[in-house]
RODO-2510 file (C-alpha; in nm, 4 decimals, decimal comma):
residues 324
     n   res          X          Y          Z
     1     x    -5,2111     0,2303     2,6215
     2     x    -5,1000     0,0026     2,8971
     3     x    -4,7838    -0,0521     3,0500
     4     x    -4,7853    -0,4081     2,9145
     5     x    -4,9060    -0,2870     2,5871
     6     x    -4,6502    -0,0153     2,5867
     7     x    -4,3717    -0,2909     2,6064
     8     x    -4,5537    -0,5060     2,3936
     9     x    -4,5270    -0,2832     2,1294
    10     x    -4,1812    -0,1937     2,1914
    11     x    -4,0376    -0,5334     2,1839
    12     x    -4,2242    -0,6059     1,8412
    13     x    -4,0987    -0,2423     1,6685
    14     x    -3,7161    -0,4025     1,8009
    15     x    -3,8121    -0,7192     1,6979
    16     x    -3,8641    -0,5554     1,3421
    17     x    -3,5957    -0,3275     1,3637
    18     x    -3,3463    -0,6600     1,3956
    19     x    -3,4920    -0,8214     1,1553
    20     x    -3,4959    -0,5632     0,9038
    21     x    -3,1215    -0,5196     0,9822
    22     x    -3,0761    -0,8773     0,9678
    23     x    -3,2340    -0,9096     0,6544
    24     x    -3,0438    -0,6272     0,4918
    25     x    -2,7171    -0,7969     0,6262
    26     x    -2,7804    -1,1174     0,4130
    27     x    -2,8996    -0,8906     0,1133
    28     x    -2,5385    -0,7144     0,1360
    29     x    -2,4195    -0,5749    -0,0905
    30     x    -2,7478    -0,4564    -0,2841
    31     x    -2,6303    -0,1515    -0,4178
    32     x    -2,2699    -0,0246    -0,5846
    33     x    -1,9443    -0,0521    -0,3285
    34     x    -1,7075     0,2501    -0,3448
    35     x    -1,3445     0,1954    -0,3145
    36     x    -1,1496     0,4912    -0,1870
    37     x    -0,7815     0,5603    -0,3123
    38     x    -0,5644     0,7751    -0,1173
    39     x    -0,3910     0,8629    -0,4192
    40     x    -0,3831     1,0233    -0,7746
    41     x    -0,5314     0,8079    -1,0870
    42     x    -0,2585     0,6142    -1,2658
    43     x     0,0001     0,5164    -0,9676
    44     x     0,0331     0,1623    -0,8347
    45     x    -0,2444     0,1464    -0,6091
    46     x    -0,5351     0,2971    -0,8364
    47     x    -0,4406     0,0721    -1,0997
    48     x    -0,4291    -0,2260    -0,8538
    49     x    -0,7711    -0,1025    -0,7049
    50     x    -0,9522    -0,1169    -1,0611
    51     x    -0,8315    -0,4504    -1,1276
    52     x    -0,9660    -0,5713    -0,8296
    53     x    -1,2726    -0,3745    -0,8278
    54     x    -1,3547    -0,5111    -1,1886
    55     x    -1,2849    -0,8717    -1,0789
    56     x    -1,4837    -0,8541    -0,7525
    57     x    -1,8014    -0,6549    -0,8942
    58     x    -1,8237    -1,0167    -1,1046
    59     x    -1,8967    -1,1811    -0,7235
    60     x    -2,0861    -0,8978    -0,5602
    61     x    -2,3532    -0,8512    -0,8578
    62     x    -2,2945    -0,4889    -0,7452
    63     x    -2,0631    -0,2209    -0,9759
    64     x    -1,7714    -0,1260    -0,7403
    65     x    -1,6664     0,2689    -0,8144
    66     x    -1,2798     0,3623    -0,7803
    67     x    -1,2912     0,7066    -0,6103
    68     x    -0,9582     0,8480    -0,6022
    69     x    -0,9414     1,1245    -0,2524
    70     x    -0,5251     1,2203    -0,2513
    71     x    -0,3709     1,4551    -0,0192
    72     x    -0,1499     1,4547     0,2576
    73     x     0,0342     1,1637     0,1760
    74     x    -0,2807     0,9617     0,1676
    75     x    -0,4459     1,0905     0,5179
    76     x    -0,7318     1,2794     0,3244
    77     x    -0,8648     0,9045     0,2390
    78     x    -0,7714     0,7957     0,5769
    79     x    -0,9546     1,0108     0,7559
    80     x    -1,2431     0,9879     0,5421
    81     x    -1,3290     0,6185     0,5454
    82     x    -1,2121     0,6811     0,9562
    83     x    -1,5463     0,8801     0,9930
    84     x    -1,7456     0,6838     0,6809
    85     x    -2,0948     0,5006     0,7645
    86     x    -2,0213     0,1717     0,8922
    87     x    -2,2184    -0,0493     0,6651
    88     x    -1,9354    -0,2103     0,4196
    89     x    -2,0553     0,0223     0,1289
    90     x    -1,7453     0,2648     0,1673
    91     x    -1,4203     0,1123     0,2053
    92     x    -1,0394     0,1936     0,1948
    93     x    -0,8062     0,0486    -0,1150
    94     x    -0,4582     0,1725     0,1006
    95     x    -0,1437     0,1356     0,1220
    96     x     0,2070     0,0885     0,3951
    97     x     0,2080     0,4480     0,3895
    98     x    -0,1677     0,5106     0,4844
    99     x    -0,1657     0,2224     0,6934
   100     x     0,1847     0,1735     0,8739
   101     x     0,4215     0,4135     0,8059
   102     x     0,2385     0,7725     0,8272
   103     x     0,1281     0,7213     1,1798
   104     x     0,4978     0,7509     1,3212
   105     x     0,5389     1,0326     1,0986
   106     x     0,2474     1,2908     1,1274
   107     x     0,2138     1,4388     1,4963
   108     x    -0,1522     1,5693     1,4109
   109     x    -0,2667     1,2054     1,2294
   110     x    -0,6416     1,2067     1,3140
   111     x    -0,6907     0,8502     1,2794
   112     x    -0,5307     0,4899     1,3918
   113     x    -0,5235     0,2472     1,1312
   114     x    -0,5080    -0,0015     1,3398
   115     x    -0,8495     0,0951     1,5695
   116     x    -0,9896     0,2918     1,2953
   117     x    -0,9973     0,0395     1,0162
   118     x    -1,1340    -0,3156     0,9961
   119     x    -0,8763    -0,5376     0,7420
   120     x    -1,0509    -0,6979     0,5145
   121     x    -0,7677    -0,8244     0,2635
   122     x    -0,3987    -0,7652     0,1078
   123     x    -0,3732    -0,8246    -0,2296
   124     x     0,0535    -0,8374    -0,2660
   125     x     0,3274    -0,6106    -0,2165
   126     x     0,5509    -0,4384    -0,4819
   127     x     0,9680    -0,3860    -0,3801
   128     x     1,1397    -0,0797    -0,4804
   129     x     1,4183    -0,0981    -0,7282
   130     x     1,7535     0,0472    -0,7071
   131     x     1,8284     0,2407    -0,9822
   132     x     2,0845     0,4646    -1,1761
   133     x     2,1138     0,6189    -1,5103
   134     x     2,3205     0,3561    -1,7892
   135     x     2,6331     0,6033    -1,7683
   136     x     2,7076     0,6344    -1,4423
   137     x     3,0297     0,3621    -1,4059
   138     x     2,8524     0,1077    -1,1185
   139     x     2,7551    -0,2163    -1,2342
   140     x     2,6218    -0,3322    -0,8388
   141     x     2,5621    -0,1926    -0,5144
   142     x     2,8802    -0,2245    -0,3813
   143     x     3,0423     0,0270    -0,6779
   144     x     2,7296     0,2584    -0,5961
   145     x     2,8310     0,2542    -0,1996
   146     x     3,1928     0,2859    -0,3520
   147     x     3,0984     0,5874    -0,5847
   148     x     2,8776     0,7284    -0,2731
   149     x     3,1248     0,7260    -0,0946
   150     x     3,3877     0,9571    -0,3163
   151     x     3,1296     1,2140    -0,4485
   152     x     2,8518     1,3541    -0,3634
   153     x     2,5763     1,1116    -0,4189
   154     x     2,1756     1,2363    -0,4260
   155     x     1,8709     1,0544    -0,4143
   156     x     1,4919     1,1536    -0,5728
   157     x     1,2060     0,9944    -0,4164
   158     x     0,8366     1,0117    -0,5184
   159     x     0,7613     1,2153    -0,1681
   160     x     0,8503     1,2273     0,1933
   161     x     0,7667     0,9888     0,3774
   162     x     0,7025     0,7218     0,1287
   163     x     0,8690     0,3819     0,0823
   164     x     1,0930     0,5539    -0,2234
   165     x     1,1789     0,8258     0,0532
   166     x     1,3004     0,5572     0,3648
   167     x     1,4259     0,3200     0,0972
   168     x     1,7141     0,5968     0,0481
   169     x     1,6978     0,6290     0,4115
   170     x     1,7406     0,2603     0,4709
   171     x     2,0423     0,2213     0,1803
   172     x     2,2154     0,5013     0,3466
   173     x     2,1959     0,3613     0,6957
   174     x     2,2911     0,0473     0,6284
   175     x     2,5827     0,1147     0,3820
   176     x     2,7252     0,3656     0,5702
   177     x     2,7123     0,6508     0,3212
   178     x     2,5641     1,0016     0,3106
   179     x     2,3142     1,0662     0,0352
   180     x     2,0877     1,4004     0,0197
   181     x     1,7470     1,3481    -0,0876
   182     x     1,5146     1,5267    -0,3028
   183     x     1,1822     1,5046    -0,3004
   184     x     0,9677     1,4980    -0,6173
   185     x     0,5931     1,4788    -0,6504
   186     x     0,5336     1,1164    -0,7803
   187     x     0,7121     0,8857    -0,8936
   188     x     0,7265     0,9906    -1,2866
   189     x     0,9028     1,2919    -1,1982
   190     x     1,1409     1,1219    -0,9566
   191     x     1,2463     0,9033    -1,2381
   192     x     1,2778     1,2339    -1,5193
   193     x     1,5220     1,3820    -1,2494
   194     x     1,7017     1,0458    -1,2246
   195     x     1,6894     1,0415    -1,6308
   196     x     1,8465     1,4198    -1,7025
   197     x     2,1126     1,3430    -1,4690
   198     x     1,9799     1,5440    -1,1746
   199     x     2,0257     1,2737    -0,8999
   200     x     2,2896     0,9812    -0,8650
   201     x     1,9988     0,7228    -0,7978
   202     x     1,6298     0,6669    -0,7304
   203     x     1,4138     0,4410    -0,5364
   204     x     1,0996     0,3537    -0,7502
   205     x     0,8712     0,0308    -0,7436
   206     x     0,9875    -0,1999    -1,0169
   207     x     0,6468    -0,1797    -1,2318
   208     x     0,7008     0,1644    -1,3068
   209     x     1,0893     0,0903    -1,3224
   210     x     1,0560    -0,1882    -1,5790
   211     x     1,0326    -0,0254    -1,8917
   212     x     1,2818     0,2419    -1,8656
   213     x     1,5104    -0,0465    -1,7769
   214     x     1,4265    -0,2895    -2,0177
   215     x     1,4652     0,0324    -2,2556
   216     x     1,8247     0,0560    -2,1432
   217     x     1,7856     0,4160    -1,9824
   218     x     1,8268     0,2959    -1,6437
   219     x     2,0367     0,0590    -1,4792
   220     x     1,8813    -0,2021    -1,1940
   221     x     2,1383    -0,2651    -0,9148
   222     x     1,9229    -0,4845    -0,6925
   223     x     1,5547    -0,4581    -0,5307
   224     x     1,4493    -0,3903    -0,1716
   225     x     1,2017    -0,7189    -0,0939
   226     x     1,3780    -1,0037     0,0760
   227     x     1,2835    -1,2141    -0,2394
   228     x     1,3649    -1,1522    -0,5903
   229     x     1,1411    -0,9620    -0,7826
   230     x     0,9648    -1,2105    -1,0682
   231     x     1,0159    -0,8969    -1,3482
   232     x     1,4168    -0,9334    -1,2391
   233     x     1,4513    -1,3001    -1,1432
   234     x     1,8356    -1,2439    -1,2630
   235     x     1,8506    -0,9360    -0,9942
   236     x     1,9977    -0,9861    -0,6542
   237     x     1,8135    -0,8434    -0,3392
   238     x     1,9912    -0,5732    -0,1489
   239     x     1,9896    -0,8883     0,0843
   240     x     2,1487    -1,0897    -0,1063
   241     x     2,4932    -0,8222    -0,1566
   242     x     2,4872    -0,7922     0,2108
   243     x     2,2224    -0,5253     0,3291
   244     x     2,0894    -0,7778     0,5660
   245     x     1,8615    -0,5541     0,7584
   246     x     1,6495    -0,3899     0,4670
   247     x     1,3667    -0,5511     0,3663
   248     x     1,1157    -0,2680     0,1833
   249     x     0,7582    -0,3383     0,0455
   250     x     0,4526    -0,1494    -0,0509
   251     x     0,1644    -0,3723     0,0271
   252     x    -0,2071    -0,3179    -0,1207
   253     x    -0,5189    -0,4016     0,1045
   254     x    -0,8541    -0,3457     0,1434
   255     x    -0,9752    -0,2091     0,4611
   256     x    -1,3328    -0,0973     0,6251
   257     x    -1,4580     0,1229     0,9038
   258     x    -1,4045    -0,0605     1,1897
   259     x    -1,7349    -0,1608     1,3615
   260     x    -1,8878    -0,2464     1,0406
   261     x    -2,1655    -0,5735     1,0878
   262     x    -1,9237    -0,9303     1,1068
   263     x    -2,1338    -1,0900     0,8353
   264     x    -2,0618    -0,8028     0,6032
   265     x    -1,6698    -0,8370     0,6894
   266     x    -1,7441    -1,2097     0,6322
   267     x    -1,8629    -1,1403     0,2950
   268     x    -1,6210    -0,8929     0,2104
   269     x    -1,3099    -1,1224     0,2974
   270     x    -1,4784    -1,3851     0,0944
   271     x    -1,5278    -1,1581    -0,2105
   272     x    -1,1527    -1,0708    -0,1403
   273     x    -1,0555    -1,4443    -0,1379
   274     x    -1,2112    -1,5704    -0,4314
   275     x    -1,0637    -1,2342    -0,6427
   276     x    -0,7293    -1,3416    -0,5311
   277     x    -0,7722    -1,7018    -0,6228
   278     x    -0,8607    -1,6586    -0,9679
   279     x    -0,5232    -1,7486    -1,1898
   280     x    -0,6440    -1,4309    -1,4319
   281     x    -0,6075    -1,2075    -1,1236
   282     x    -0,2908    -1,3992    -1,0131
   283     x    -0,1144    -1,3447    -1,3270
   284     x    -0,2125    -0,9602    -1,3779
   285     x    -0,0857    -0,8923    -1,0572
   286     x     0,2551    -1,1062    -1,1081
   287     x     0,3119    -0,8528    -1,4511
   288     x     0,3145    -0,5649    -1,2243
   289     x     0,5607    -0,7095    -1,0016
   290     x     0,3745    -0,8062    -0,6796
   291     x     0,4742    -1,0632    -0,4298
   292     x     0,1489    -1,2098    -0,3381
   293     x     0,0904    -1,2803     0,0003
   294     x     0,0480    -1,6174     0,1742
   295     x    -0,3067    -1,6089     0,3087
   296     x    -0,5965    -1,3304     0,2120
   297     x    -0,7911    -1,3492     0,5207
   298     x    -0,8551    -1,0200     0,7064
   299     x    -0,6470    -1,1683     1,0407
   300     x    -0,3093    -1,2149     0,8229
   301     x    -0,3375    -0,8414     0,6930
   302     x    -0,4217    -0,7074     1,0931
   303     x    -0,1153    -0,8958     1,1967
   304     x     0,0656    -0,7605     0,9304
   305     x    -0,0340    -0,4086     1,0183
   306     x     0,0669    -0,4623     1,3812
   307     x     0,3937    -0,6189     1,2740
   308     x     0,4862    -0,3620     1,0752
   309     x     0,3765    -0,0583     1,2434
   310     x     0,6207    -0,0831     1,4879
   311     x     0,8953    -0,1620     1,2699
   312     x     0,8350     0,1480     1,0810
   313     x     0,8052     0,3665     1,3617
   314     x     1,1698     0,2559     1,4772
   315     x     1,3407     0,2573     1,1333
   316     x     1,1857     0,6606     1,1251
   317     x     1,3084     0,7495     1,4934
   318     x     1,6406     0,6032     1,3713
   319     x     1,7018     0,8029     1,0662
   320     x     1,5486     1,0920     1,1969
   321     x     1,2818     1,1284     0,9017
   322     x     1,1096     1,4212     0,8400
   323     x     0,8289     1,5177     0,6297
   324     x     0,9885     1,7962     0,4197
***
């Protein structure tokens, strides 16, 4: 073979080779899409993933699998789709504490959500309620911070390091109280501790909160989102009764490998957008107490992330939290 043969043959097998990518590009997806959950089945964001996974396999044409990978308060899954193939097949259903929160407080975190991950979509955020048991004698926050204040007051959480966790933290800070906190696995048992009179008060998101309120087992004393919750339109913020500096969300998104192809990003913020303008999805996601965000395009969410990272990072330095 010749020289000029040689790169003949060369810039046809390229040629190919980019066309063949190309062409599997526009074909995406054309096989099942797998949505990784950094958490155990039946919390928040594994329900929230199915519903969206359902609605969205009706635009891709393509099944989309919920594979649930907890550990480590969500850095197994983080990790993973860090390191997964970057072709849009294998993506991350997360959430603040995968995404913002556990970088500032894991020394050894292997990953940087923020160069790591491509943001595809958020799909709403879900405030934490304030909550104590029906007997205890506090009808608002200010007779909790009262009560805190003359006993000793405890807190459970569903985990360090979560939003129920630096909610306390947060509540504490700003009221000027000192509350101990104990650390359950999950929210259910945070909320069994909270029910046998084990703790003075828990932090839980106000989905999983609702019923044992609307049971009368619990008492609501405000929520932690700087806008009323639409399950407790009657319930004042913690912003509203003065706790001007907390504002506390869990937000769900979708997120990729970052480097994946920008027409399969394309394609996966549009499947994202038209999921989250459907009024079925809309009102699904209202019931289970989200706030849903503004915009769904993938550069709201990354300037979300880099909003919030930093926020977190201080509000953790400040209040000295610790994995315990």
């Amino acid at each position: 073979m010749t020289f000029r043969s040689f790169v003949a043959a060369g810039l046809a097998a390229l040629t190919l080779g980019l066309t063949g990518a190309a062409h599997a590009t526009d074909e995406f997806p054309s096989r099942p899409i797998t949505f990784v959950v950094p958490y155990a089945p039946g919390g928040p964001a594994d329900l929230i993933a199915r519903m969206i996974a359902n609605k969205m396999s009706e635009f891709t044409k393509e099944p989309i699998i919920v594979e649930n990978r907890a550990g480590a308060g969500g850095n197994i899954a983080g990790d993973y789709i860090a390191r997964a193939k970057k072709d849009g097949y294998t993506l991350l259903f997360g959430s603040s504490p995968v995404l913002v929160i556990n970088p500032a407080l894991y020394n050894n975190l292997k990953f940087d959500p923020l160069k790591d991950f491509e943001p595809i979509a958020e799909f709403g955020s879900l405030p934490n309620a304030v909550l104590v048991t029906s007997n205890l004698p506090v009808s608002n926050t200010k007779e909790l911070i009262d009560y805190a204040k003359k006993n000793m007051a405890t807190y459970a959480s569903a985990g360090s390091g979560g939003t129920t966790h630096l909610s306390g933290l947060m509540f504490a800070k700003s009221a000027g109280v000192e509350l101990t906190h104990i650390p359950f696995k999950g929210s259910g048992p945070a909320l069994q501790s909270l029910l046998g009179d084990q703790v003075t008060m828990t932090f839980t998101d106000v989905f999983t909160a609702h019923p044992f309120i609307e049971a009368g087992k619990l008492k609501i004393l405000g929520v932690t989102s700087s806008v009323r919750s639409e399950l407790f339109p009657d319930v004042k913020t913690l912003q509203e009764q003065g706790m001007k500096d907390i504002d506390i969300n869990v937000f769900f998104a979708l997120l990729a490998p970052a480097g994946i192809p920008d027409a399969v990003k394309s394609k996966l913020a549009e499947f994202s957008g038209r999921v989250l303008a459907d009024a079925e999805v809309q009102q699904k996601l209202k019931a289970r107490g989200l706030i849903l965000p503004p915009s769904a395009s993938p550069e709201y969410l990354r300037k979300k992330m880099e909003t919030e990272t930093p926020l977190w990072a201080q509000l953790i330095k400040e209040t000295n939290a610790k994995i315990d």
